[in-house]
C-alpha positions as CSV (number, residue, x, y, z in Angstrom):
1,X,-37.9,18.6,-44.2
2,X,-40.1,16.0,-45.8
3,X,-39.4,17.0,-49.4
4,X,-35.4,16.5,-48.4
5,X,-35.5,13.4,-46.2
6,X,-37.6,11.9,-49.4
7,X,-34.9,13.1,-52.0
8,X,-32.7,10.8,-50.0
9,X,-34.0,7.8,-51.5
10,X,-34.0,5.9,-47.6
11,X,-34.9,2.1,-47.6
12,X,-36.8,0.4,-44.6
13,X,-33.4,-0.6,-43.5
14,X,-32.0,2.9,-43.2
15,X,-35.7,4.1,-41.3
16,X,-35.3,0.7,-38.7
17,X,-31.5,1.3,-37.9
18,X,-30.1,-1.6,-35.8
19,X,-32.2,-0.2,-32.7
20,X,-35.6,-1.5,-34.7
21,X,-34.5,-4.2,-37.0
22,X,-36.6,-6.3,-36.0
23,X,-39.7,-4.0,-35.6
24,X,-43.0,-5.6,-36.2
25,X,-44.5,-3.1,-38.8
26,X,-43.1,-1.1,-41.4
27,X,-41.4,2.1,-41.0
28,X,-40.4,3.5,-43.7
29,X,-41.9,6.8,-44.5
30,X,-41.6,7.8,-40.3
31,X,-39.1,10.6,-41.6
32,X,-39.3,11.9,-37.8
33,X,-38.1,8.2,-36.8
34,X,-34.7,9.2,-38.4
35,X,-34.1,11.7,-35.5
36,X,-32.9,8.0,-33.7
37,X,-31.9,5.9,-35.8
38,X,-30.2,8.9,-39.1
39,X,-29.4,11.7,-37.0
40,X,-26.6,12.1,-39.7
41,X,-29.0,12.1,-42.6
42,X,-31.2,14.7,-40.7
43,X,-28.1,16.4,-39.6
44,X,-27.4,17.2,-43.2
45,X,-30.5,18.6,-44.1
46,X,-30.5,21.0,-41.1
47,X,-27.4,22.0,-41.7
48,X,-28.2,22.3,-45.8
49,X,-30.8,24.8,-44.8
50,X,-28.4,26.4,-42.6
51,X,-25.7,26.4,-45.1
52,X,-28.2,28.2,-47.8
53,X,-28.6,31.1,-45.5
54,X,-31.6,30.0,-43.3
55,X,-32.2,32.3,-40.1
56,X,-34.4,29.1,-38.9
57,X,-34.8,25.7,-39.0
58,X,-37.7,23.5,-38.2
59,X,-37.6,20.3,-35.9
60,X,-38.0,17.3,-37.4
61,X,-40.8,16.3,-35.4
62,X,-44.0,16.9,-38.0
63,X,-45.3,13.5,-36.9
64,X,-44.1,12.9,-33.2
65,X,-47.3,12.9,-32.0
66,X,-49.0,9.9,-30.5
67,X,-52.0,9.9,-33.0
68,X,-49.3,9.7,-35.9
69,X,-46.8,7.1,-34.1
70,X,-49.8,5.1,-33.5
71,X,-49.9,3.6,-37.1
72,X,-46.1,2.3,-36.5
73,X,-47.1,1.3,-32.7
74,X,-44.6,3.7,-31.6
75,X,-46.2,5.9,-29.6
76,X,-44.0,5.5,-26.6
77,X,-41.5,6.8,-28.2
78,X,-43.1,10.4,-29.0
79,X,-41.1,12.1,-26.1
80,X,-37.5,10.4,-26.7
81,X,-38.4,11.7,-30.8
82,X,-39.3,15.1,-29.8
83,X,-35.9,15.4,-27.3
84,X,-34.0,13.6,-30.0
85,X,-35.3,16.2,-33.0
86,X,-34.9,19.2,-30.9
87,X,-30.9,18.0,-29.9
88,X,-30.1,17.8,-33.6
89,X,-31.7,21.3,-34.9
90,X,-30.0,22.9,-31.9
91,X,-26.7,21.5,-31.7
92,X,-27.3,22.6,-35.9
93,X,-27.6,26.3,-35.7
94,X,-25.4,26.4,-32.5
95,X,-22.7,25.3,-35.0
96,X,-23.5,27.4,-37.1
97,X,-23.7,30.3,-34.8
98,X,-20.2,29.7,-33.5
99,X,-18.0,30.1,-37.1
């Protein structure tokens, strides 16, 4: 997952979305931030994976943790990033399963 959202070449801008323009830190590089504010972009990779012939897919919630959020003082938002990662993989393979 990390290796893909990095191939997309993301600026601050696309990692803030509108919802955290205005942020007070940095936040590029939280790839699991995108589950908020690029579902599309993580959308794609799940269903890349998926596409190639993938039986699973992973969440992308490597870092929604407090401990990690903590360095963008995010760590409120660990549970909405976890619900909001799980959503996208599963409305992914459900997709999937249906064709």
């Amino acid at each position: 997952m990390g290796t893909m959202v990095q191939s997309r070449e993301l600026t601050e801008a696309d990692f803030r979305g509108e919802r955290f323009a205005d942020w007070e830190r940095d936040v590029k590089g939280n790839n699991d931030l995108l589950s908020i504010t690029r579902p599309d972009v993580i959308r794609d990779i799940h269903n890349a994976f998926l596409d190639a012939g993938a039986d699973v897919i992973e969440t992308n919630t490597f870092n929604s943790n407090a401990p990690s959020m903590a360095d963008y003082g995010m760590e409120s938002l660990v549970p909405e990033l976890n619900a909001a990662s799980a959503r996208l993989a599963r409305e992914c393979a459900d997709a999937v399963a249906a064709k």
